[in-house]
TORVEX-483664 format. One record per residue (C-alpha): x negated, y, z; chain; residue number from 1; residue in three letters. Coordinates in pm, 1 decimal. Layout:
TORVEX-483664
<rec u="X" v="Y" w="Z" ch="A" i="NUM" aa="ala"/>
...
This chain:
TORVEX-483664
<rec u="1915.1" v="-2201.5" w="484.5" ch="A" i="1" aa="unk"/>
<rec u="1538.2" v="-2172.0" w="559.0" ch="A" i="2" aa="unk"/>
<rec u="1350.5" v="-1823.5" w="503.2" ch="A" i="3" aa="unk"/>
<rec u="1008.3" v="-1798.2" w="411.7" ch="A" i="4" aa="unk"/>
<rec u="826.4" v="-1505.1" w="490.5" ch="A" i="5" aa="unk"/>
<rec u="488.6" v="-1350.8" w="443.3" ch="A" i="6" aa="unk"/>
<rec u="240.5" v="-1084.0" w="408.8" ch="A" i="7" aa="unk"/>
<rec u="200.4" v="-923.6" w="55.3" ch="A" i="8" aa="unk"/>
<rec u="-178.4" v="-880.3" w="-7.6" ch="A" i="9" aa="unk"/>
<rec u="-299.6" v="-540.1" w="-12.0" ch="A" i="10" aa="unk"/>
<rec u="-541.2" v="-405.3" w="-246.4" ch="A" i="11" aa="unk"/>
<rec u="-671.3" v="-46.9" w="-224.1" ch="A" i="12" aa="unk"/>
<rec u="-787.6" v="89.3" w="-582.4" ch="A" i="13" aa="unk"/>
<rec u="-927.2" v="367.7" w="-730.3" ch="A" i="14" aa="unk"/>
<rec u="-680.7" v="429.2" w="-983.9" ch="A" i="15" aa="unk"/>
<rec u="-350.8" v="376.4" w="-1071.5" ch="A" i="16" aa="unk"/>
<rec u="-228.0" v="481.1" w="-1477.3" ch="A" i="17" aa="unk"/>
<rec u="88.9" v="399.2" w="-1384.8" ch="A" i="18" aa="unk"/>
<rec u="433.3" v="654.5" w="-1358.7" ch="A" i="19" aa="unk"/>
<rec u="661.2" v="614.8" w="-1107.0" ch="A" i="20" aa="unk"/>
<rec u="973.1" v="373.1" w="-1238.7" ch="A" i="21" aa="unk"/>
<rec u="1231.8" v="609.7" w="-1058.9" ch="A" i="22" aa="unk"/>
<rec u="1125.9" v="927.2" w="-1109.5" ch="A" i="23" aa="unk"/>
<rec u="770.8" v="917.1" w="-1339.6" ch="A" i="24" aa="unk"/>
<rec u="520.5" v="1093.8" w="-1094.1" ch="A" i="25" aa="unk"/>
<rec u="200.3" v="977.2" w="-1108.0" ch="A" i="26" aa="unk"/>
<rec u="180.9" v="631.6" w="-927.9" ch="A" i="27" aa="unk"/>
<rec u="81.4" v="575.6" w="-544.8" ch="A" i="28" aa="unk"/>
<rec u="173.3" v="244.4" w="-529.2" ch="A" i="29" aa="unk"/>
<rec u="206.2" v="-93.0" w="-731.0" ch="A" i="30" aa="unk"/>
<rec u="401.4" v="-371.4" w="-632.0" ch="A" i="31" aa="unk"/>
<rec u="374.8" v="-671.9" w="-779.1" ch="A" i="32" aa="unk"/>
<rec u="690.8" v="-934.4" w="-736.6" ch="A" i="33" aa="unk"/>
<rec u="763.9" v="-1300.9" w="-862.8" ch="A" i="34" aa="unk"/>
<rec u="971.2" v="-1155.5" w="-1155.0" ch="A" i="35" aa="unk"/>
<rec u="749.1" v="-848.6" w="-1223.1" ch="A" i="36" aa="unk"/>
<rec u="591.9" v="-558.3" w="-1126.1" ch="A" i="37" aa="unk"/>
<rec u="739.9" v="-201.5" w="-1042.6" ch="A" i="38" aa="unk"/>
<rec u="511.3" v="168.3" w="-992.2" ch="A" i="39" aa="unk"/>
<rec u="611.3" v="423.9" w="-725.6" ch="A" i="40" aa="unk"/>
<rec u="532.0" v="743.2" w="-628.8" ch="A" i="41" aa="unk"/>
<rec u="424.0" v="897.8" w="-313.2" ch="A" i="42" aa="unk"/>
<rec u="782.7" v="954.8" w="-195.3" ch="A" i="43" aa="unk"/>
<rec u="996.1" v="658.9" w="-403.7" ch="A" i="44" aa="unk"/>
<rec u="724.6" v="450.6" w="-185.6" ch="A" i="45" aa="unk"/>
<rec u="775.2" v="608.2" w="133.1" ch="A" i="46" aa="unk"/>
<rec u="1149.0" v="578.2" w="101.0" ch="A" i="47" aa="unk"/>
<rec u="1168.3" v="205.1" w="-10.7" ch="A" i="48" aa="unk"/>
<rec u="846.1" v="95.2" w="220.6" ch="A" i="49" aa="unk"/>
<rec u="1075.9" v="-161.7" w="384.8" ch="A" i="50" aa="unk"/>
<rec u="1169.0" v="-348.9" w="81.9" ch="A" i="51" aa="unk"/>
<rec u="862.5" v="-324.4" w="-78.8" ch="A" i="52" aa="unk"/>
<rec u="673.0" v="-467.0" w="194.1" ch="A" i="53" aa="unk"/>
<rec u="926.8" v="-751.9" w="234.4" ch="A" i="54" aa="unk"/>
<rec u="941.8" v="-869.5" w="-190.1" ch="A" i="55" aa="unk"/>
<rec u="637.8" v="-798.0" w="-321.2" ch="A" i="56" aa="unk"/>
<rec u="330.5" v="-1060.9" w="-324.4" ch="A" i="57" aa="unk"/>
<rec u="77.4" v="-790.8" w="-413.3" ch="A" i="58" aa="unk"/>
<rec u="53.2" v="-429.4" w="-341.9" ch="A" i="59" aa="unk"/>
<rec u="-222.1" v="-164.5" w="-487.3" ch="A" i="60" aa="unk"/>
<rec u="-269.3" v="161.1" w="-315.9" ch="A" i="61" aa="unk"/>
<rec u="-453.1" v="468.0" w="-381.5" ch="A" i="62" aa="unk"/>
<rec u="-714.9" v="517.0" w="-103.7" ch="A" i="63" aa="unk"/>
<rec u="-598.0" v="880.7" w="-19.3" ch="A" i="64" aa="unk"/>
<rec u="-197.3" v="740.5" w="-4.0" ch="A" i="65" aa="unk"/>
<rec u="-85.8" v="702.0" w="366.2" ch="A" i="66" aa="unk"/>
<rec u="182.4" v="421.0" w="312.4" ch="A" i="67" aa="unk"/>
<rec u="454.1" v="389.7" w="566.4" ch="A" i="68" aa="unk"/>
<rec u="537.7" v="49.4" w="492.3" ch="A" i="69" aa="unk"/>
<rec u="105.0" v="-24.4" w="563.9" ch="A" i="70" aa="unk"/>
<rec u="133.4" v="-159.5" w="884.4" ch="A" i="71" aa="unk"/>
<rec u="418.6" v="-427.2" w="778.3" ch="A" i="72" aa="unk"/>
<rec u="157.3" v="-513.6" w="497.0" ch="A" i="73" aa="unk"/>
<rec u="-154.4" v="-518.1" w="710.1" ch="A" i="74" aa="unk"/>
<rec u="-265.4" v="-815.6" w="794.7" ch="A" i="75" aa="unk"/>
<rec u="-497.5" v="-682.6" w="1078.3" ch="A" i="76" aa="unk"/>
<rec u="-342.4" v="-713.5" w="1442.7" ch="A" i="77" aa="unk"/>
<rec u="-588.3" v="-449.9" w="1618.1" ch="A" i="78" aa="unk"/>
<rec u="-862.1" v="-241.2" w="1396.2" ch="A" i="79" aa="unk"/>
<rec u="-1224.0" v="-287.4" w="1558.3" ch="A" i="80" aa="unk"/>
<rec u="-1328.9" v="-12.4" w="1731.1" ch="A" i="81" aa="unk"/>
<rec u="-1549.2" v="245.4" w="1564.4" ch="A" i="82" aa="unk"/>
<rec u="-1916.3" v="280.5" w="1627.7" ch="A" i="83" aa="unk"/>
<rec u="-2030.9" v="621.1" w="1742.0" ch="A" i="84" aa="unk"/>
<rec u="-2160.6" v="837.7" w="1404.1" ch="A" i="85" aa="unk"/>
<rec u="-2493.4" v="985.0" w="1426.0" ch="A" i="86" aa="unk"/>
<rec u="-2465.2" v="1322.1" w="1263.3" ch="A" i="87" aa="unk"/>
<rec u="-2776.8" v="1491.3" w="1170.6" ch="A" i="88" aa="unk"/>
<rec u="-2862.0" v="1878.8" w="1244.7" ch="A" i="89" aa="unk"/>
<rec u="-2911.5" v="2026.4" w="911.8" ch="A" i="90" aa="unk"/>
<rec u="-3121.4" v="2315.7" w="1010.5" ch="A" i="91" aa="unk"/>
């Protein structure tokens, strides 16, 4: 048997309205599978970070949520490096 696999896409939004389908916290994290959807919390998406990143086709995170199931659903190999920021005396 063949297995397929690939790299959800990731979306970071502004807002979630969702609850968290185990536990009802406010949303972190929506995943978005062939036979539906399912909301997480901070933790619930933490804990299940493997399996999330491995069914769903879509995922939406909050900006501010560190994900630890982000790299597996990154699609970037290395990040660019930064450029220097110019910060500006305010005196």
């Amino acid at each position: 048997m063949d297995h397929t696999t690939f790299t959800p896409v990731l979306d970071v939004v502004a807002e979630l309205t969702e609850r968290c389908d185990r536990c009802g916290a406010a949303a972190k994290l929506t995943a978005t599978m062939d036979e539906g959807g399912l909301a997480f919390c901070g933790h619930h998406a933490n804990r299940y970070a493997d399996g999330i990143a491995r069914a769903a086709a879509r995922i939406q995170v909050l900006p501010d949520f560190r994900w630890a199931g982000m790299a597996a659903a990154s699609t970037v190999d290395t990040p660019a490096p930064r450029a220097p920021r110019a910060y500006r005396n305010s005196r």
